[in-house]
LOMILUM-855667 format. One record per residue (C-alpha): y, z, x; residue number from 1; residue in one letter. Coordinates in steps of 0.2 Angstrom, whole numbers, always signed. Each point is the difference from the previous one (the first is absolute). Example, Ala and Ser with C-alpha at 12.3 -4.5 7.8 and 13.67 -1.06 7.14 Angstrom:
TIBA,-22,+39,+62,1,A;
TIBA,+17,-3,+6,2,S;
This chain:
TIBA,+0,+0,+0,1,X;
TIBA,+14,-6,+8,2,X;
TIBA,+14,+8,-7,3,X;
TIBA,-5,+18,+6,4,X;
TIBA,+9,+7,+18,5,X;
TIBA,-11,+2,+12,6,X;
TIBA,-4,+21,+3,7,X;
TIBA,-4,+4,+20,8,X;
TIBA,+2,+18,+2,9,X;
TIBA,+2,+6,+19,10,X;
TIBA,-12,+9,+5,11,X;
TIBA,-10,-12,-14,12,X;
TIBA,-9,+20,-10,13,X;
TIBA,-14,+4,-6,14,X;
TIBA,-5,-8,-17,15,X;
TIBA,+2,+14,-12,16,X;
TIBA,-13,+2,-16,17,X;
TIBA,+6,-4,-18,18,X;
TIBA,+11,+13,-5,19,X;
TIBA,-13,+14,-8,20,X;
TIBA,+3,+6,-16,21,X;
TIBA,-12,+13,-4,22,X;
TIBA,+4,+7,-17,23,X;
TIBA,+17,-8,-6,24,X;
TIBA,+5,+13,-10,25,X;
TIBA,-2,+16,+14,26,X;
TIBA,+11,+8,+11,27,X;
TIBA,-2,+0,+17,28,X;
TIBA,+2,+20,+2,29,X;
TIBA,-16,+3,-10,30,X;
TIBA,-10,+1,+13,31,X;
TIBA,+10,+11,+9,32,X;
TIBA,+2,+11,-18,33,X;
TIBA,-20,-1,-1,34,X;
TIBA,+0,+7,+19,35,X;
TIBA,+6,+15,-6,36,X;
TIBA,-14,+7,-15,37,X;
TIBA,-15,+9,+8,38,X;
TIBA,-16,-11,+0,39,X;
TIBA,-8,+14,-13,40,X;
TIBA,+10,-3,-13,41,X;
TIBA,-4,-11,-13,42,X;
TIBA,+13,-8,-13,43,X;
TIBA,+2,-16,-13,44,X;
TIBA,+3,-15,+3,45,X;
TIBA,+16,+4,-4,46,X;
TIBA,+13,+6,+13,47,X;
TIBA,+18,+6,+0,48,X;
TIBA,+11,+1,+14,49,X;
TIBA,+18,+11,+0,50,X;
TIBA,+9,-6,+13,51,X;
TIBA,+14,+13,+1,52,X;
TIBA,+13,-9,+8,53,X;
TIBA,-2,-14,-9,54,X;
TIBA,+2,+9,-15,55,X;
TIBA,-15,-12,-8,56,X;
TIBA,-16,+1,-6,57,X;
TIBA,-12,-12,+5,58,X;
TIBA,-15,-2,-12,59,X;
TIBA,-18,-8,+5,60,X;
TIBA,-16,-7,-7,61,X;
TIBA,-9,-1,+14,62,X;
TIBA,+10,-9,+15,63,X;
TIBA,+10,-9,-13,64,X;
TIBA,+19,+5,-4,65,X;
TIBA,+0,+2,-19,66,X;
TIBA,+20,+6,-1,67,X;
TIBA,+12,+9,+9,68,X;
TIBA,+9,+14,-11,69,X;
TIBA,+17,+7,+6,70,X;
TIBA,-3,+20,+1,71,X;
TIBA,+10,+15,+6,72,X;
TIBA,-9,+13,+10,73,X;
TIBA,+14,+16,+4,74,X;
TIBA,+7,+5,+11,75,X;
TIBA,+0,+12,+15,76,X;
TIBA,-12,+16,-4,77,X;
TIBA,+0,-11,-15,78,X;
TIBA,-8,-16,+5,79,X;
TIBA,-17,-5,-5,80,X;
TIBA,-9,+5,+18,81,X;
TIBA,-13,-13,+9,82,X;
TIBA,-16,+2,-5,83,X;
TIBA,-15,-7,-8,84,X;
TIBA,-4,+4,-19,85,X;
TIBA,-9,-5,-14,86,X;
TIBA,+3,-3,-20,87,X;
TIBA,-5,+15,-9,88,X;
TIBA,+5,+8,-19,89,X;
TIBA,+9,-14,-10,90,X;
TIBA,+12,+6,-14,91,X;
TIBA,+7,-11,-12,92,X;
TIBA,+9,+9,-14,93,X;
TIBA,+6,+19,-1,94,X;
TIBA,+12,-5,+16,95,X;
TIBA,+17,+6,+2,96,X;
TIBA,+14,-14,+0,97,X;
TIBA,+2,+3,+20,98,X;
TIBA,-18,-6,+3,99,X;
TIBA,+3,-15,-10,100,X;
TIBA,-14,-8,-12,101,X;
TIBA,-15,+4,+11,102,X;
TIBA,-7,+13,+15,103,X;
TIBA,-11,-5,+13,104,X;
TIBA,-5,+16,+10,105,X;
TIBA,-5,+0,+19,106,X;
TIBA,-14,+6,+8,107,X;
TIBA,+2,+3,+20,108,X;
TIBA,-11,-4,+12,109,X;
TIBA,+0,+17,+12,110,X;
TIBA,-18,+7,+11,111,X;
TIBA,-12,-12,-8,112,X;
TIBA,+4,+2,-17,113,X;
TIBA,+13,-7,-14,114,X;
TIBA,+10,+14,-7,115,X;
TIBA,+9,+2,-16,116,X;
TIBA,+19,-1,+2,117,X;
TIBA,+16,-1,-12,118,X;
TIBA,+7,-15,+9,119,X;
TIBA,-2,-16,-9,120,X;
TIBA,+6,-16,-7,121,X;
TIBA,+10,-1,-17,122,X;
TIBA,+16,-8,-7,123,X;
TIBA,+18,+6,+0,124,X;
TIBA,+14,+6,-11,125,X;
TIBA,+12,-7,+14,126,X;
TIBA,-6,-17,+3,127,X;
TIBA,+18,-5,+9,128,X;
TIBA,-8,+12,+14,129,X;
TIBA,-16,-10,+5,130,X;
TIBA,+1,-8,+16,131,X;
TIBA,+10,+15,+8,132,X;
TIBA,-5,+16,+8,133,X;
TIBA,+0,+7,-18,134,X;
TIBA,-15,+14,-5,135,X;
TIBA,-8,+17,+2,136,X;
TIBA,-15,-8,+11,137,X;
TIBA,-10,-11,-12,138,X;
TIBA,+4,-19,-3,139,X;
TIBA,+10,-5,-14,140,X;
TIBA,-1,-18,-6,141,X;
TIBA,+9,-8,-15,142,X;
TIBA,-7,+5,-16,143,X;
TIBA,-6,-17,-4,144,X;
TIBA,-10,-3,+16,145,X;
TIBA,-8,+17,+1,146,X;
TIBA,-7,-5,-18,147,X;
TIBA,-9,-15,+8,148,X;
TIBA,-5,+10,+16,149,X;
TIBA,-7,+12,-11,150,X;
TIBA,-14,-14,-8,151,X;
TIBA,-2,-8,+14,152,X;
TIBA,-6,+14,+12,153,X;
TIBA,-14,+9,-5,154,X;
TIBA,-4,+19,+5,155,X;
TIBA,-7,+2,+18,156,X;
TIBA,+14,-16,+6,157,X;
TIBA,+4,+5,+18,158,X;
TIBA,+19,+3,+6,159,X;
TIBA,+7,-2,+14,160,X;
TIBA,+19,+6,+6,161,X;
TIBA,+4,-4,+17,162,X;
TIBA,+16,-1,+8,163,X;
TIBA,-7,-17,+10,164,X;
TIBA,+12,-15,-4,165,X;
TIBA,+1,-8,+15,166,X;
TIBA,-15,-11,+6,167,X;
TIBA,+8,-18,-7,168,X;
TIBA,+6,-8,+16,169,X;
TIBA,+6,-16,-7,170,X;
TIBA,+10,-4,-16,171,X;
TIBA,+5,-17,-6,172,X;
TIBA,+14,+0,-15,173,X;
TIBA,-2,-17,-9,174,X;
TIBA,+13,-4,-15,175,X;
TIBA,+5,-13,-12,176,X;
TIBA,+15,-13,-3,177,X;
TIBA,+14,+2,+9,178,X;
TIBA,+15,-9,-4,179,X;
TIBA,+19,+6,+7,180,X;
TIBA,+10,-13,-12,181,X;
TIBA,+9,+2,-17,182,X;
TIBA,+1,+17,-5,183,X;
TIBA,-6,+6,+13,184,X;
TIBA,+12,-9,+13,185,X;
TIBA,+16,+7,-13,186,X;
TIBA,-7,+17,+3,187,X;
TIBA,-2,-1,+21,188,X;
TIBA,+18,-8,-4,189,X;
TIBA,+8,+15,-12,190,X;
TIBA,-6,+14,+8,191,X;
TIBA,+3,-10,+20,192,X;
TIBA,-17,+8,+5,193,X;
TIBA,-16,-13,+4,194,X;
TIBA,-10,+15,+1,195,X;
TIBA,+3,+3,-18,196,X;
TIBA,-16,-9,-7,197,X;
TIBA,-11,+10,+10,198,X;
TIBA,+6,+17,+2,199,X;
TIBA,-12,+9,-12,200,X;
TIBA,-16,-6,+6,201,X;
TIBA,+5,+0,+19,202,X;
TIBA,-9,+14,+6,203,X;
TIBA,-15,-9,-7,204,X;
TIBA,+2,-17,+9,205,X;
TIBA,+6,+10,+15,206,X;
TIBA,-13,+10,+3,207,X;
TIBA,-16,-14,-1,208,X;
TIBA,-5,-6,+15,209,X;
TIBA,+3,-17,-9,210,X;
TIBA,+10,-4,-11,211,X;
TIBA,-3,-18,-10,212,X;
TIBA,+11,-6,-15,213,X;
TIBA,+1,-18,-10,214,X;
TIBA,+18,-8,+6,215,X;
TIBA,+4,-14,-15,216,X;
TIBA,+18,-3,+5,217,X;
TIBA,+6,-12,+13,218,X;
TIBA,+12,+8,+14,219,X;
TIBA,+14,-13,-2,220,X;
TIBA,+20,+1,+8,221,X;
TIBA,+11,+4,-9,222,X;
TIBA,-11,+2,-16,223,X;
TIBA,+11,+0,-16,224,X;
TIBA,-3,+12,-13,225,X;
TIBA,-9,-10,-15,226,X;
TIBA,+0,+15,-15,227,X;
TIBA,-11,-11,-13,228,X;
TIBA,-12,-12,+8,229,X;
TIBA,-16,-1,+7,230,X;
TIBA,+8,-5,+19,231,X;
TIBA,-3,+11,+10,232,X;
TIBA,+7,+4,+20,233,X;
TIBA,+4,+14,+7,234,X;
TIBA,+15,+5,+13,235,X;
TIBA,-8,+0,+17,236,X;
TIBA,+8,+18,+5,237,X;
TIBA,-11,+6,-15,238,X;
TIBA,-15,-2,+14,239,X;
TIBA,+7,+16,+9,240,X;
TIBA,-6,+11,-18,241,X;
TIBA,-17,-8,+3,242,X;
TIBA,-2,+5,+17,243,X;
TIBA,+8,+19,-4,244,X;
TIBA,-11,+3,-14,245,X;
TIBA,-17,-4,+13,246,X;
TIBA,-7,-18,-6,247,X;
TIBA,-8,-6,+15,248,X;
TIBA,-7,-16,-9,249,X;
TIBA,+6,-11,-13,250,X;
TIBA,-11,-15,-9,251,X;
TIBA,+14,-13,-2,252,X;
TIBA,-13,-13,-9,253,X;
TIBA,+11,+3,-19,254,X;
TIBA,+5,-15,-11,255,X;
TIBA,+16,+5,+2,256,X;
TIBA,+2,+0,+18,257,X;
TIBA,+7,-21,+0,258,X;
TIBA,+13,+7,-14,259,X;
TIBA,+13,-5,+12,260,X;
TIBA,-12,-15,+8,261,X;
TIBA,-7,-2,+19,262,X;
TIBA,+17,+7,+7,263,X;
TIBA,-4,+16,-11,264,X;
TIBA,-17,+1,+5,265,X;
TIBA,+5,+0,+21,266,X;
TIBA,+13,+11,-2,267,X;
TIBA,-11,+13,-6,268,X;
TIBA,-13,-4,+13,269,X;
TIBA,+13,+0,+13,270,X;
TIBA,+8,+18,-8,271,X;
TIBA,-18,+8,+2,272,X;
TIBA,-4,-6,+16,273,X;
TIBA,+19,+8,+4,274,X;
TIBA,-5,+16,-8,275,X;
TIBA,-18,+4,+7,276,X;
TIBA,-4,-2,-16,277,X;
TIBA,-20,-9,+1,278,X;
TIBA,-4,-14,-16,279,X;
TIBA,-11,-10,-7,280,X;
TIBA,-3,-16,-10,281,X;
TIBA,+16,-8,+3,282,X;
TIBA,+5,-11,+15,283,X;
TIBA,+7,-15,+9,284,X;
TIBA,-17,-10,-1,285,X;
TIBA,-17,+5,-8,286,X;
TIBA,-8,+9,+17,287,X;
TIBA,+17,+12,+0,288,X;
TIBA,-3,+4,-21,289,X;
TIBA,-18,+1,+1,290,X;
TIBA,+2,+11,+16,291,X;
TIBA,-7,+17,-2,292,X;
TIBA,+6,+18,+6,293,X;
TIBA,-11,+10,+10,294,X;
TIBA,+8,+16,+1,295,X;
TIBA,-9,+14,+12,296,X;
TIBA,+2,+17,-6,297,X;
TIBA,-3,+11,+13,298,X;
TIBA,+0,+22,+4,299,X;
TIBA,+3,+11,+13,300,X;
TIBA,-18,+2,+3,301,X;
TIBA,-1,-21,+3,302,X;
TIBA,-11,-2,-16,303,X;
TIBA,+10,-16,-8,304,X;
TIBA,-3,-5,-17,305,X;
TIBA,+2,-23,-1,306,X;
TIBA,+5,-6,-15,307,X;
TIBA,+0,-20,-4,308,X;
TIBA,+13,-4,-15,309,X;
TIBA,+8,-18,-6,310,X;
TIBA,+7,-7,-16,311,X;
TIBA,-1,-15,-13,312,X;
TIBA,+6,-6,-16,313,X;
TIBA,-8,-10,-15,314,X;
TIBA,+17,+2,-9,315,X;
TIBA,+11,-16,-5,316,X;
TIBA,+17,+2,+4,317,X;
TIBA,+12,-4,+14,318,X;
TIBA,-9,+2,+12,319,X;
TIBA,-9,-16,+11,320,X;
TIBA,-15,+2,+8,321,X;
TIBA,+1,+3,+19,322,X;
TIBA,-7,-17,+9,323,X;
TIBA,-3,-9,+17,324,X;
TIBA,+19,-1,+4,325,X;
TIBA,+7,+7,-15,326,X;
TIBA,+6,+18,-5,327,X;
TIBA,-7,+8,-16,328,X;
TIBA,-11,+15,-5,329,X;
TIBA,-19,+2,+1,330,X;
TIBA,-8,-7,-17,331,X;
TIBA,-17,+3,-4,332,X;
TIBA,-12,-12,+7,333,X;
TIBA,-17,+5,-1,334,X;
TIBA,-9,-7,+17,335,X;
TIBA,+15,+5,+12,336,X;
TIBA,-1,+18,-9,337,X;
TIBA,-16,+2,+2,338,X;
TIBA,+0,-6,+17,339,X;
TIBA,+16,+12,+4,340,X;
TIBA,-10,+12,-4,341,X;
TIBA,-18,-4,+8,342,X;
TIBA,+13,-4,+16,343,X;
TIBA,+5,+19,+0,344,X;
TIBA,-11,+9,-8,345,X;
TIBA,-9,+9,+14,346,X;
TIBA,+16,+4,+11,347,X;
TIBA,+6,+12,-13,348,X;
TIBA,-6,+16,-9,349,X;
TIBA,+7,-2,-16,350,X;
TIBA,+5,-17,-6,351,X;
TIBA,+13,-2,-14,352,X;
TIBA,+9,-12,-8,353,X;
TIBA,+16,-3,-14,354,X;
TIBA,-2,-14,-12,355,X;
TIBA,+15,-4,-9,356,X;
TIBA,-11,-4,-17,357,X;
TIBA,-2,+0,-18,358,X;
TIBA,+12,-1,-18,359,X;
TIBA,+14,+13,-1,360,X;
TIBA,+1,+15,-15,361,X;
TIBA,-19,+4,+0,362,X;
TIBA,-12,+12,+7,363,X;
TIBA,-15,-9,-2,364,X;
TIBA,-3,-13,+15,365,X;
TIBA,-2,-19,-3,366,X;
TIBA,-19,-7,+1,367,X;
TIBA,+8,-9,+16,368,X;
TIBA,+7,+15,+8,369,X;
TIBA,-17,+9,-3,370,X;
TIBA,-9,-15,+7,371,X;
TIBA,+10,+1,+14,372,X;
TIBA,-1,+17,+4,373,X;
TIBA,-21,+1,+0,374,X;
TIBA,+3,-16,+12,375,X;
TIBA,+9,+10,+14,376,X;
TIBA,-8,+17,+0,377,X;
TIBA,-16,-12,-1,378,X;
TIBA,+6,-8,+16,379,X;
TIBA,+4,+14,+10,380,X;
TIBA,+18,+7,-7,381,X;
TIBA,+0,+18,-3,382,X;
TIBA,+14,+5,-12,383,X;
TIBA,+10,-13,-10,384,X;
TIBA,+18,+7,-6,385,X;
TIBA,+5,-11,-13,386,X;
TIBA,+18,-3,-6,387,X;
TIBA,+11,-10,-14,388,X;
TIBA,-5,+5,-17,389,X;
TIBA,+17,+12,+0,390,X;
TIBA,-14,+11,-9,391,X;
TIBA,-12,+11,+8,392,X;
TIBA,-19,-8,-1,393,X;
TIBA,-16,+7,+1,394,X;
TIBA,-10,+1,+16,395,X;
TIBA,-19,-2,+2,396,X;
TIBA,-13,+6,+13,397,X;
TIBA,-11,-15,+3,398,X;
TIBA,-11,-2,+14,399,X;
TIBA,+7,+12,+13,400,X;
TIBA,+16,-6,-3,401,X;
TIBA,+15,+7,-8,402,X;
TIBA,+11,-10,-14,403,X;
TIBA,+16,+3,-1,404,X;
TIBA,+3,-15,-11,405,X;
TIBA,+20,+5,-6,406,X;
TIBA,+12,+13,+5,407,X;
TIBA,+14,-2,-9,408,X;
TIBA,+18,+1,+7,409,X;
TIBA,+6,+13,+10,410,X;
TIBA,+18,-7,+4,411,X;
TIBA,+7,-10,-13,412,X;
TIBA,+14,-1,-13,413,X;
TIBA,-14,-1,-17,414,X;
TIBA,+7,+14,-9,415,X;
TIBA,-2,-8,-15,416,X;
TIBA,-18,+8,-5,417,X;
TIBA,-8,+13,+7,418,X;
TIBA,-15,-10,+7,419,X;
TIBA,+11,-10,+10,420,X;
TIBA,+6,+16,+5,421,X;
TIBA,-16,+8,+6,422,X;
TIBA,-8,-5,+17,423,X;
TIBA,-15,+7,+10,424,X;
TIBA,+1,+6,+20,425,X;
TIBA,-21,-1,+5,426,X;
TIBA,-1,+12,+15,427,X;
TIBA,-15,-3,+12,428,X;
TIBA,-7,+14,+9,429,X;
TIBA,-13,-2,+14,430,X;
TIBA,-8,+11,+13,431,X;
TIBA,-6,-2,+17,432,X;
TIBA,-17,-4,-7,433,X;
TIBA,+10,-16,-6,434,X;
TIBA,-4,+6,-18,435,X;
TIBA,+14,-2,-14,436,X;
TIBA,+4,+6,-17,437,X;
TIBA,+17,-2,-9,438,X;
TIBA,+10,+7,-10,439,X;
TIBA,+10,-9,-15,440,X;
TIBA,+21,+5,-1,441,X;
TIBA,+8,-6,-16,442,X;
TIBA,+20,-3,+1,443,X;
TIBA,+12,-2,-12,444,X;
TIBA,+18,-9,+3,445,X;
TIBA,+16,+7,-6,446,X;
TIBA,+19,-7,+1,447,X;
TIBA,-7,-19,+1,448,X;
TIBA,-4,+2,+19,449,X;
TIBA,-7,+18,+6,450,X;
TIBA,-20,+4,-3,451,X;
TIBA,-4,+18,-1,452,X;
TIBA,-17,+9,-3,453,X;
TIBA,-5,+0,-17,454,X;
TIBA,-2,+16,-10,455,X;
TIBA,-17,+6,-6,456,X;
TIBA,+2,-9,-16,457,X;
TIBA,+2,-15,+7,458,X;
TIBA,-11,+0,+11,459,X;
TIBA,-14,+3,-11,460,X;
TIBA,+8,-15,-9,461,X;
TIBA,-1,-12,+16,462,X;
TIBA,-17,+4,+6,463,X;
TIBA,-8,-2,-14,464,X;
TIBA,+6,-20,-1,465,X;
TIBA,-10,+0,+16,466,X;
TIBA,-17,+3,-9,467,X;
């Protein structure tokens, strides 16, 4: 396949096996929660794991994750102390309103034996609370998730609190459209800050180790500000809010990105390049857009984590495709992907990739998108981070591969409905071991241009469109 660059690493490495996915839906702590109950005791299958700074509850069948549940644990003498436990009485009327709707009492492991306790689980009368240092050392969860904890763990379920948080070594951030034009460009403009869009969920895209978002509008000079048409450009000094807010890598293979023709589409290539900003799926020829980054992720103990990522677009709009001698984005063509991927496939450890795909305003996926999506996981690609429905989409776990096939907008002006409004940040966390789980971040944008965590509510509401 032609069309794909040419990838000589010096000194050439190792090749690497497929990225193993043992148990999608895990955590890569467990074992290192597991480590810590005696090999004499005996439990369900189910398991539940208080990670006390955290202030979460992690629930398992097995090795699988089957929720997460915000919880507070006390404080101080207060604090729910470390320790391994096991479900005991159940109580689910005759409570007082501080205990909420249902009681779960502890028994504690200590000398060989479990031992009756009055720690426990149960709701709360202050559910504004949960999530802090709030409690008189047992764990308080909302009253509606202690209900379903309640039928969902049967007596004898083993506990676990532990103050261990710490054993991810890598996370990768991944979010949706991002497009700094319209109402969001009059907003940088009012308030004279092009950190505006991104303040609220900076310490988020900060602190990943990678940080990877959906760019959708072109870098253009002197971009004017259009109020009420779908062509989009952004000023160039708006770059400078990319870089503060931690994006380390862009996809640049949107239908929007010819908005403002070629001239638009090497401008922006020529601002990122300027910016240390890395990109894919837009370029001066096809072998520059169908280029992809490998980005080495390394830690102080010189363990280093490889990630392969690149970009493409099946969407009509202004954007040409990439040739021989002509600039354009990366559109989808199905022998050069596959061969992209084949081509790279063994130099990384986890192999990912943004397809700019599907009809906008739904959360189901198109029978192309889904097609598409089984043909790169099939082919090698690990996690697929779909974007361009402006709604959040469903994902799917299918053959050792994650699905991510939409996830919404993140920075955008759509104020106009609260599903253009919503997006979803997907954090990757993997160990040493090269293992991974993630966990699923729903936003929310405010004032035509800022994302903010969403609330409880609406978080509930967002993740269950992914189902």
């Amino acid at each position: 396949v032609d069309l794909i660059p040419s990838l000589t690493p010096s000194p050439a490495p190792t090749p690497v096996s497929v990225f193993p996915i043992t148990s999608r839906l895990t955590d890569p702590r467990l074992k290192n929660w597991l480590a810590k109950v005696p090999g004499e005791v005996n439990f369900t299958d189910y398991l539940s794991v208080i990670v006390v700074p955290e202030q979460k509850n992690y629930i398992f069948k097995g090795k699988e994750l089957l929720k997460v549940y915000p919880v507070s644990t006390g404080a101080g003498q207060n604090k729910m102390p470390e320790g391994i436990w096991r479900i005991g009485d159940k109580k689910s009327s005759g409570l007082s309103q501080l205990y909420g709707p249902r009681l779960m009492f502890f028994e504690l492991w200590d000398n060989g034996q479990f031992k009756e306790t009055t720690r426990a689980f149960h709701g709360t009368s202050e559910p504004e609370k949960i999530g802090s240092n709030f409690g008189l050392g047992c764990v308080y969860h909302y009253n509606k998730d202690i209900l379903e904890i309640y039928d969902l763990l049967p007596r004898g379920s083993l506990v676990v609190t532990t103050g261990d948080s710490s054993s991810t070594d890598w996370e990768i951030l991944a979010g949706g459209t991002v497009v700094l034009s319209r109402g969001v460009d009059e907003r940088i403009r009012k308030y004279k800050d092009v950190n505006y869009p991104w303040k609220k969920i900076k310490p988020l895209t900060r602190s990943a180790d990678l940080t990877i978002v959906n760019f959708k509008s072109p870098f253009v000079k002197d971009c004017p500000y259009v109020p009420d048409k779908t062509v989009f450009c952004s000023q160039a000094d708006y770059v400078k809010g990319i870089v503060s807010a931690g994006v380390d890598l862009v996809s640049v293979a949107g239908n929007h990105l010819g908005d403002y023709g070629v001239e638009g589409i090497e401008y922006t290539v020529d601002v990122l390049l300027g910016n240390d900003i890395l990109f894919t799926g837009a370029g001066r020829n096809a072998t520059e857009a169908f280029k992809p980054q490998i980005v080495e992720l390394k830690k102080r103990d010189g363990d280093s984590l490889k990630i392969g990522f690149f970009s493409f677009n099946t969407v009509a709009g202004t954007s040409p495709a990439a040739g021989k001698g002509s600039t354009g984005v990366a559109w989808w063509d199905e022998n050069l992907i596959k061969g992209l991927v084949e081509n790279i496939r063994s130099y990384v450890d986890i192999l990912m990739v943004m397809p700019n795909w599907g009809v906008e305003y739904t959360h189901q996926p198109t029978a192309g998108q889904i097609e598409i999506g089984h043909k790169l996981v099939n082919w090698g690609v690990d996690v697929v981070l779909g974007d361009q429905a402006h709604w959040v989409q469903k994902y799917e776990e299918y053959n050792g591969g994650l699905i991510f096939y939409g996830l919404g907008n993140l920075v955008f002006d759509q104020m106009w409905s609260q599903k253009t409004r919503e997006g979803m940040l997907v954090k990757l966390k993997i160990n040493q071991d090269k293992e991974f789980s993630f966990e699923l971040i729903p936003t929310v944008i405010e004032d035509y241009a800022q994302p903010r965590l969403a609330s409880a509510k609406e978080t509930a509401q967002i993740l269950g469109y992914m189902r």
